[in-house]
C-alpha positions in Angstrom: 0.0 0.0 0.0 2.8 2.5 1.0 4.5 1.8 -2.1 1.5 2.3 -4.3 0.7 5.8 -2.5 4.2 6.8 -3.5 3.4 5.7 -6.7 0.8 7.8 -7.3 2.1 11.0 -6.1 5.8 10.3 -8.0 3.2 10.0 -11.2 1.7 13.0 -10.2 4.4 15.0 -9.8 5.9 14.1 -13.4 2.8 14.8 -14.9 2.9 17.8 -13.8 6.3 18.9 -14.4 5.9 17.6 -17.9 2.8 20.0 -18.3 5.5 22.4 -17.2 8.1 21.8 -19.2 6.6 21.3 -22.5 4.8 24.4 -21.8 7.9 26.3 -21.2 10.0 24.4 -23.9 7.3 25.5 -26.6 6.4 29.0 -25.6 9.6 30.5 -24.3 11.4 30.9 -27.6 8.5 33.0 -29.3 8.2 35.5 -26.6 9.5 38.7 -28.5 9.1 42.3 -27.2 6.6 42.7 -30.1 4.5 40.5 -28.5 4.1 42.8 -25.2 2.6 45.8 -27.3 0.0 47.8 -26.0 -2.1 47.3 -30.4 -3.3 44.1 -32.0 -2.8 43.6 -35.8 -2.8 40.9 -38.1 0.9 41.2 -38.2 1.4 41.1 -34.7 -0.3 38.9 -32.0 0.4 40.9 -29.0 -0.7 39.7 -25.8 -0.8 42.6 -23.7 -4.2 43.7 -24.8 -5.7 40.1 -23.2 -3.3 40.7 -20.3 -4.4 43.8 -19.3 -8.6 42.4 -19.8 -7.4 39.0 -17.8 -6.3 41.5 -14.8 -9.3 43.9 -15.2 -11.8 40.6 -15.3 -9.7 39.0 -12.2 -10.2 42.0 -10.3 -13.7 42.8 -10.9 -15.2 39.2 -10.5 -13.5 38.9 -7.0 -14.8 42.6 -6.1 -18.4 40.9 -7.5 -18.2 37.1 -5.9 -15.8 37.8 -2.9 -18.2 39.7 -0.3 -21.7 38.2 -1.3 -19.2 34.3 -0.9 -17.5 35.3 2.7 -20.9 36.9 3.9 -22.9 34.5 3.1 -20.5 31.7 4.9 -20.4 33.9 8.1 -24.6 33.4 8.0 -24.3 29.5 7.5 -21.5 28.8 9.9 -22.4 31.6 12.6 -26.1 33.0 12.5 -28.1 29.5 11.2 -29.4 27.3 13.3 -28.2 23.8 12.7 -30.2 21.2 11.2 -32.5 24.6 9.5 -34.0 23.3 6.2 -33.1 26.6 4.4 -29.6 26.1 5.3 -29.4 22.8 3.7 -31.4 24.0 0.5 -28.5 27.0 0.3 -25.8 24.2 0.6 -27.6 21.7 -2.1 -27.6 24.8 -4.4 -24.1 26.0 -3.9 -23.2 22.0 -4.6 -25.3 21.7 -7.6 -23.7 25.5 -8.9 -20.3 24.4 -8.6 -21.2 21.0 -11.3 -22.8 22.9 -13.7 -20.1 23.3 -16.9 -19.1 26.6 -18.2 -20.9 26.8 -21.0 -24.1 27.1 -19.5 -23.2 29.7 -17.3 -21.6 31.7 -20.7 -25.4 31.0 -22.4 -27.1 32.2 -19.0 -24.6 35.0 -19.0 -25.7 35.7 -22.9 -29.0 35.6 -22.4 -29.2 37.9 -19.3 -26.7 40.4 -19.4 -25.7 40.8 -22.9 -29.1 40.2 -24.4 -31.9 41.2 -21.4 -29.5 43.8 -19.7 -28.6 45.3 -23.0 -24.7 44.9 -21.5 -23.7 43.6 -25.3 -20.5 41.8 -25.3 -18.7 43.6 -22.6 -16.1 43.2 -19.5 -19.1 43.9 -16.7 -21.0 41.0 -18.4 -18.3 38.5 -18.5 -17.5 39.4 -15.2 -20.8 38.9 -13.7 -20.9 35.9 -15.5 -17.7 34.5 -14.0 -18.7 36.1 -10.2 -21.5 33.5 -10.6 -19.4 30.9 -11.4 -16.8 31.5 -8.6 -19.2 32.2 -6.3 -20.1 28.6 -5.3 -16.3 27.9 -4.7 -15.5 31.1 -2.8 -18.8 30.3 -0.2 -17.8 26.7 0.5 -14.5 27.0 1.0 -14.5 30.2 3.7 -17.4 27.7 5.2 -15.0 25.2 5.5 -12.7 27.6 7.1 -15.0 29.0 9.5 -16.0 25.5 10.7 -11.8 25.0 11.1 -11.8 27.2 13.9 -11.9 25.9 17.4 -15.0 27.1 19.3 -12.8 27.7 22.2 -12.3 31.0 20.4 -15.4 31.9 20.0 -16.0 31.4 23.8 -12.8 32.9 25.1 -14.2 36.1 23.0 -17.8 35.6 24.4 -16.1 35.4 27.8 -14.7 38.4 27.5 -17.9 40.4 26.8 -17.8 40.4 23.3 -20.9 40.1 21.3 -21.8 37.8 18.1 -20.7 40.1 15.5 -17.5 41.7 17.1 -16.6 38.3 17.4 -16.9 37.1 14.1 -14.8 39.9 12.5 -12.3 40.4 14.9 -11.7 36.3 16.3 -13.3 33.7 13.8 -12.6 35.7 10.3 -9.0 36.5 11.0 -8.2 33.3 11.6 -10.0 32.0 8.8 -8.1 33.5 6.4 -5.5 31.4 5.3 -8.2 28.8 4.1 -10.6 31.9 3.0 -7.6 32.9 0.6 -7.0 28.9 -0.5 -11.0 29.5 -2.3 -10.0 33.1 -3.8 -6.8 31.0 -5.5 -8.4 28.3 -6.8 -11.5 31.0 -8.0 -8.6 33.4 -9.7 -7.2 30.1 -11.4 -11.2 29.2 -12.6 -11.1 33.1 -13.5 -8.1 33.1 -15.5 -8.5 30.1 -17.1 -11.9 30.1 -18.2 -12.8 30.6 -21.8 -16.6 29.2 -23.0 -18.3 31.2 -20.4 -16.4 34.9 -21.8 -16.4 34.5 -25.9 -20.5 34.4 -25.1 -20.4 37.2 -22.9 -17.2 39.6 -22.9 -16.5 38.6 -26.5 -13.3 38.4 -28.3 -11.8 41.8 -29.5 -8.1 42.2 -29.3 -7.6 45.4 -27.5 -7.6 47.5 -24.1 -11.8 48.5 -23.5 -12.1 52.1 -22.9 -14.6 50.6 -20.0 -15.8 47.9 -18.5 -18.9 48.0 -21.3 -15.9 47.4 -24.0 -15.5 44.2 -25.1 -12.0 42.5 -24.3 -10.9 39.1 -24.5 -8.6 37.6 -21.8 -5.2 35.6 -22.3 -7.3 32.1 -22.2 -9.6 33.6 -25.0 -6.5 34.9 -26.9 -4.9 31.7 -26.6 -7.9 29.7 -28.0 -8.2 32.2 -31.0 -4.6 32.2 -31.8 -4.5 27.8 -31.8 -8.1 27.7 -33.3 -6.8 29.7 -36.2 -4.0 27.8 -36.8 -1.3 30.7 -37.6 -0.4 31.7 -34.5 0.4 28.4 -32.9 4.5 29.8 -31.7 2.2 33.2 -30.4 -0.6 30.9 -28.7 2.3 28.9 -26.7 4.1 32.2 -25.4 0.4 32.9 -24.0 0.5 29.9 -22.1 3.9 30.8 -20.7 3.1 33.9 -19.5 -0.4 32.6 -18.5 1.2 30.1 -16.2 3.2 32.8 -14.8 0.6 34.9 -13.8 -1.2 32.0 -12.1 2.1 31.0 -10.1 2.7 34.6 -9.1 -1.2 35.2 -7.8 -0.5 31.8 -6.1 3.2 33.3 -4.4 1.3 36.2 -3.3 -1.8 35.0 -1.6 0.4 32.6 -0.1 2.9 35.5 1.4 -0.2 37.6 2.3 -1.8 34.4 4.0 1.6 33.7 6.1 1.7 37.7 6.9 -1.6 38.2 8.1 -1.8 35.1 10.2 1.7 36.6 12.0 -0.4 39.2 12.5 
Protein backbone atom coordinates (compact mmCIF):
# COMPACT_ATOMS: atom_id res chain seq x y z
CA UNK A 1 0.00 0.00 0.00
CA UNK A 2 2.80 2.54 1.02
CA UNK A 3 4.46 1.80 -2.10
CA UNK A 4 1.49 2.32 -4.34
CA UNK A 5 0.66 5.85 -2.52
CA UNK A 6 4.19 6.82 -3.49
CA UNK A 7 3.43 5.71 -6.75
CA UNK A 8 0.84 7.75 -7.25
CA UNK A 9 2.08 10.98 -6.14
CA UNK A 10 5.78 10.30 -8.03
CA UNK A 11 3.17 9.99 -11.23
CA UNK A 12 1.65 13.04 -10.20
CA UNK A 13 4.35 15.00 -9.75
CA UNK A 14 5.85 14.11 -13.39
CA UNK A 15 2.77 14.77 -14.93
CA UNK A 16 2.88 17.76 -13.84
CA UNK A 17 6.31 18.87 -14.45
CA UNK A 18 5.85 17.61 -17.89
CA UNK A 19 2.85 20.05 -18.27
CA UNK A 20 5.49 22.36 -17.21
CA UNK A 21 8.09 21.76 -19.25
CA UNK A 22 6.65 21.31 -22.50
CA UNK A 23 4.77 24.43 -21.82
CA UNK A 24 7.90 26.31 -21.22
CA UNK A 25 9.98 24.41 -23.90
CA UNK A 26 7.32 25.46 -26.57
CA UNK A 27 6.44 29.03 -25.60
CA UNK A 28 9.64 30.52 -24.28
CA UNK A 29 11.41 30.90 -27.55
CA UNK A 30 8.46 32.98 -29.34
CA UNK A 31 8.22 35.48 -26.56
CA UNK A 32 9.52 38.66 -28.49
CA UNK A 33 9.12 42.27 -27.20
CA UNK A 34 6.56 42.72 -30.13
CA UNK A 35 4.55 40.51 -28.48
CA UNK A 36 4.12 42.81 -25.20
CA UNK A 37 2.55 45.75 -27.35
CA UNK A 38 0.00 47.83 -26.04
CA UNK A 39 -2.13 47.32 -30.36
CA UNK A 40 -3.26 44.09 -31.99
CA UNK A 41 -2.84 43.64 -35.78
CA UNK A 42 -2.79 40.94 -38.08
CA UNK A 43 0.89 41.21 -38.18
CA UNK A 44 1.43 41.07 -34.71
CA UNK A 45 -0.32 38.94 -32.01
CA UNK A 46 0.42 40.94 -29.00
CA UNK A 47 -0.68 39.74 -25.83
CA UNK A 48 -0.78 42.58 -23.66
CA UNK A 49 -4.22 43.75 -24.75
CA UNK A 50 -5.66 40.10 -23.23
CA UNK A 51 -3.25 40.70 -20.26
CA UNK A 52 -4.45 43.83 -19.27
CA UNK A 53 -8.59 42.42 -19.80
CA UNK A 54 -7.43 38.98 -17.75
CA UNK A 55 -6.27 41.48 -14.81
CA UNK A 56 -9.35 43.87 -15.21
CA UNK A 57 -11.80 40.64 -15.33
CA UNK A 58 -9.66 39.01 -12.18
CA UNK A 59 -10.15 42.04 -10.34
CA UNK A 60 -13.67 42.77 -10.93
CA UNK A 61 -15.21 39.20 -10.54
CA UNK A 62 -13.50 38.89 -7.05
CA UNK A 63 -14.83 42.64 -6.15
CA UNK A 64 -18.43 40.94 -7.46
CA UNK A 65 -18.17 37.13 -5.87
CA UNK A 66 -15.81 37.84 -2.91
CA UNK A 67 -18.16 39.72 -0.32
CA UNK A 68 -21.66 38.21 -1.26
CA UNK A 69 -19.23 34.31 -0.94
CA UNK A 70 -17.50 35.33 2.70
CA UNK A 71 -20.87 36.95 3.89
CA UNK A 72 -22.88 34.54 3.11
CA UNK A 73 -20.48 31.67 4.88
CA UNK A 74 -20.41 33.85 8.09
CA UNK A 75 -24.61 33.45 8.01
CA UNK A 76 -24.25 29.47 7.52
CA UNK A 77 -21.52 28.77 9.87
CA UNK A 78 -22.38 31.59 12.62
CA UNK A 79 -26.11 33.01 12.47
CA UNK A 80 -28.15 29.54 11.22
CA UNK A 81 -29.45 27.29 13.31
CA UNK A 82 -28.21 23.78 12.71
CA UNK A 83 -30.18 21.23 11.22
CA UNK A 84 -32.48 24.63 9.52
CA UNK A 85 -34.04 23.30 6.16
CA UNK A 86 -33.14 26.62 4.42
CA UNK A 87 -29.60 26.08 5.35
CA UNK A 88 -29.42 22.78 3.71
CA UNK A 89 -31.41 23.96 0.52
CA UNK A 90 -28.52 26.98 0.32
CA UNK A 91 -25.79 24.17 0.58
CA UNK A 92 -27.60 21.73 -2.14
CA UNK A 93 -27.60 24.76 -4.37
CA UNK A 94 -24.06 25.98 -3.91
CA UNK A 95 -23.19 21.99 -4.56
CA UNK A 96 -25.32 21.74 -7.59
CA UNK A 97 -23.70 25.48 -8.92
CA UNK A 98 -20.29 24.42 -8.63
CA UNK A 99 -21.15 20.96 -11.27
CA UNK A 100 -22.79 22.93 -13.68
CA UNK A 101 -20.06 23.27 -16.93
CA UNK A 102 -19.09 26.56 -18.25
CA UNK A 103 -20.87 26.77 -21.04
CA UNK A 104 -24.14 27.09 -19.53
CA UNK A 105 -23.18 29.71 -17.28
CA UNK A 106 -21.56 31.68 -20.71
CA UNK A 107 -25.36 30.99 -22.35
CA UNK A 108 -27.11 32.16 -18.96
CA UNK A 109 -24.64 34.99 -18.96
CA UNK A 110 -25.65 35.75 -22.88
CA UNK A 111 -29.05 35.55 -22.37
CA UNK A 112 -29.17 37.85 -19.33
CA UNK A 113 -26.72 40.36 -19.36
CA UNK A 114 -25.71 40.84 -22.95
CA UNK A 115 -29.12 40.23 -24.39
CA UNK A 116 -31.89 41.19 -21.40
CA UNK A 117 -29.45 43.75 -19.66
CA UNK A 118 -28.59 45.30 -22.97
CA UNK A 119 -24.75 44.89 -21.53
CA UNK A 120 -23.65 43.60 -25.30
CA UNK A 121 -20.52 41.79 -25.31
CA UNK A 122 -18.74 43.63 -22.60
CA UNK A 123 -16.12 43.20 -19.50
CA UNK A 124 -19.07 43.91 -16.68
CA UNK A 125 -20.98 41.01 -18.41
CA UNK A 126 -18.29 38.50 -18.48
CA UNK A 127 -17.47 39.37 -15.24
CA UNK A 128 -20.77 38.90 -13.72
CA UNK A 129 -20.85 35.93 -15.53
CA UNK A 130 -17.68 34.47 -14.03
CA UNK A 131 -18.67 36.11 -10.22
CA UNK A 132 -21.54 33.50 -10.57
CA UNK A 133 -19.41 30.86 -11.42
CA UNK A 134 -16.78 31.47 -8.59
CA UNK A 135 -19.24 32.23 -6.30
CA UNK A 136 -20.06 28.64 -5.29
CA UNK A 137 -16.30 27.89 -4.70
CA UNK A 138 -15.55 31.08 -2.78
CA UNK A 139 -18.80 30.26 -0.21
CA UNK A 140 -17.85 26.67 0.46
CA UNK A 141 -14.48 26.97 0.97
CA UNK A 142 -14.46 30.16 3.68
CA UNK A 143 -17.40 27.67 5.22
CA UNK A 144 -15.02 25.21 5.52
CA UNK A 145 -12.66 27.58 7.07
CA UNK A 146 -14.97 29.02 9.47
CA UNK A 147 -16.02 25.51 10.67
CA UNK A 148 -11.84 24.98 11.11
CA UNK A 149 -11.77 27.15 13.86
CA UNK A 150 -11.93 25.89 17.36
CA UNK A 151 -14.99 27.10 19.28
CA UNK A 152 -12.84 27.74 22.20
CA UNK A 153 -12.28 31.02 20.44
CA UNK A 154 -15.38 31.91 20.04
CA UNK A 155 -16.00 31.39 23.81
CA UNK A 156 -12.81 32.87 25.12
CA UNK A 157 -14.16 36.13 22.96
CA UNK A 158 -17.85 35.55 24.45
CA UNK A 159 -16.13 35.43 27.79
CA UNK A 160 -14.66 38.44 27.48
CA UNK A 161 -17.95 40.37 26.84
CA UNK A 162 -17.83 40.40 23.26
CA UNK A 163 -20.93 40.08 21.26
CA UNK A 164 -21.76 37.78 18.10
CA UNK A 165 -20.71 40.11 15.54
CA UNK A 166 -17.50 41.73 17.08
CA UNK A 167 -16.60 38.26 17.42
CA UNK A 168 -16.93 37.05 14.07
CA UNK A 169 -14.79 39.91 12.46
CA UNK A 170 -12.27 40.42 14.91
CA UNK A 171 -11.67 36.30 16.31
CA UNK A 172 -13.33 33.71 13.84
CA UNK A 173 -12.61 35.74 10.28
CA UNK A 174 -8.99 36.47 10.99
CA UNK A 175 -8.22 33.29 11.58
CA UNK A 176 -9.98 32.03 8.77
CA UNK A 177 -8.06 33.54 6.36
CA UNK A 178 -5.54 31.41 5.30
CA UNK A 179 -8.17 28.79 4.14
CA UNK A 180 -10.57 31.85 3.04
CA UNK A 181 -7.64 32.87 0.56
CA UNK A 182 -6.95 28.91 -0.53
CA UNK A 183 -10.97 29.47 -2.28
CA UNK A 184 -10.04 33.13 -3.84
CA UNK A 185 -6.78 31.04 -5.53
CA UNK A 186 -8.39 28.32 -6.80
CA UNK A 187 -11.53 31.00 -7.99
CA UNK A 188 -8.59 33.36 -9.69
CA UNK A 189 -7.22 30.06 -11.42
CA UNK A 190 -11.24 29.21 -12.64
CA UNK A 191 -11.06 33.11 -13.54
CA UNK A 192 -8.10 33.15 -15.54
CA UNK A 193 -8.54 30.14 -17.09
CA UNK A 194 -11.95 30.09 -18.16
CA UNK A 195 -12.76 30.63 -21.85
CA UNK A 196 -16.57 29.18 -23.01
CA UNK A 197 -18.33 31.25 -20.37
CA UNK A 198 -16.38 34.85 -21.84
CA UNK A 199 -16.35 34.50 -25.89
CA UNK A 200 -20.45 34.43 -25.06
CA UNK A 201 -20.36 37.20 -22.88
CA UNK A 202 -17.24 39.59 -22.93
CA UNK A 203 -16.49 38.60 -26.50
CA UNK A 204 -13.26 38.43 -28.29
CA UNK A 205 -11.82 41.75 -29.54
CA UNK A 206 -8.14 42.16 -29.28
CA UNK A 207 -7.56 45.43 -27.54
CA UNK A 208 -7.64 47.47 -24.06
CA UNK A 209 -11.78 48.53 -23.54
CA UNK A 210 -12.08 52.09 -22.91
CA UNK A 211 -14.65 50.60 -19.99
CA UNK A 212 -15.81 47.90 -18.51
CA UNK A 213 -18.95 48.03 -21.28
CA UNK A 214 -15.92 47.40 -24.00
CA UNK A 215 -15.51 44.20 -25.09
CA UNK A 216 -12.02 42.52 -24.27
CA UNK A 217 -10.95 39.15 -24.53
CA UNK A 218 -8.59 37.56 -21.81
CA UNK A 219 -5.16 35.60 -22.26
CA UNK A 220 -7.34 32.14 -22.20
CA UNK A 221 -9.57 33.55 -24.99
CA UNK A 222 -6.46 34.93 -26.87
CA UNK A 223 -4.90 31.74 -26.62
CA UNK A 224 -7.86 29.67 -28.02
CA UNK A 225 -8.24 32.24 -30.97
CA UNK A 226 -4.64 32.23 -31.78
CA UNK A 227 -4.50 27.77 -31.79
CA UNK A 228 -8.12 27.74 -33.31
CA UNK A 229 -6.81 29.74 -36.19
CA UNK A 230 -4.01 27.81 -36.85
CA UNK A 231 -1.29 30.68 -37.64
CA UNK A 232 -0.39 31.73 -34.51
CA UNK A 233 0.41 28.43 -32.94
CA UNK A 234 4.46 29.75 -31.65
CA UNK A 235 2.20 33.24 -30.38
CA UNK A 236 -0.61 30.86 -28.70
CA UNK A 237 2.28 28.86 -26.71
CA UNK A 238 4.10 32.17 -25.37
CA UNK A 239 0.38 32.85 -24.01
CA UNK A 240 0.53 29.89 -22.13
CA UNK A 241 3.88 30.85 -20.68
CA UNK A 242 3.15 33.92 -19.51
CA UNK A 243 -0.37 32.56 -18.53
CA UNK A 244 1.23 30.10 -16.20
CA UNK A 245 3.18 32.83 -14.85
CA UNK A 246 0.64 34.94 -13.80
CA UNK A 247 -1.22 32.03 -12.07
CA UNK A 248 2.13 30.98 -10.05
CA UNK A 249 2.72 34.62 -9.15
CA UNK A 250 -1.16 35.19 -7.81
CA UNK A 251 -0.48 31.76 -6.13
CA UNK A 252 3.20 33.28 -4.37
CA UNK A 253 1.30 36.20 -3.26
CA UNK A 254 -1.81 34.96 -1.63
CA UNK A 255 0.42 32.63 -0.10
CA UNK A 256 2.89 35.48 1.37
CA UNK A 257 -0.24 37.57 2.31
CA UNK A 258 -1.81 34.36 3.99
CA UNK A 259 1.58 33.68 6.08
CA UNK A 260 1.70 37.71 6.91
CA UNK A 261 -1.64 38.19 8.10
CA UNK A 262 -1.80 35.07 10.15
CA UNK A 263 1.73 36.61 12.04
CA UNK A 264 -0.44 39.24 12.53
Amino acid sequence: MMLLVMLSAVITFAVLIFLIAYVLINGVPYLKPSLFSFTYTSENASLMPALINTIIMTLLSLVIAVPFGIFSAIFLVEYAKRGNKFVEVIRLTTETLQGIPSIVYGLFGMLFFVSAYGWGFSILAGAFTLSIMVLPLIMRSTEEALKAVPDSYREGSFGLGAGKLRTVFRIVLPSAIPGILAGVILAVGRIVGETAALIYTAGTVADIPNSVLDSGRTLAVHMYNLASEGLYMDQAYATAVILLVLVVGINTLSGFLAKKLTKA
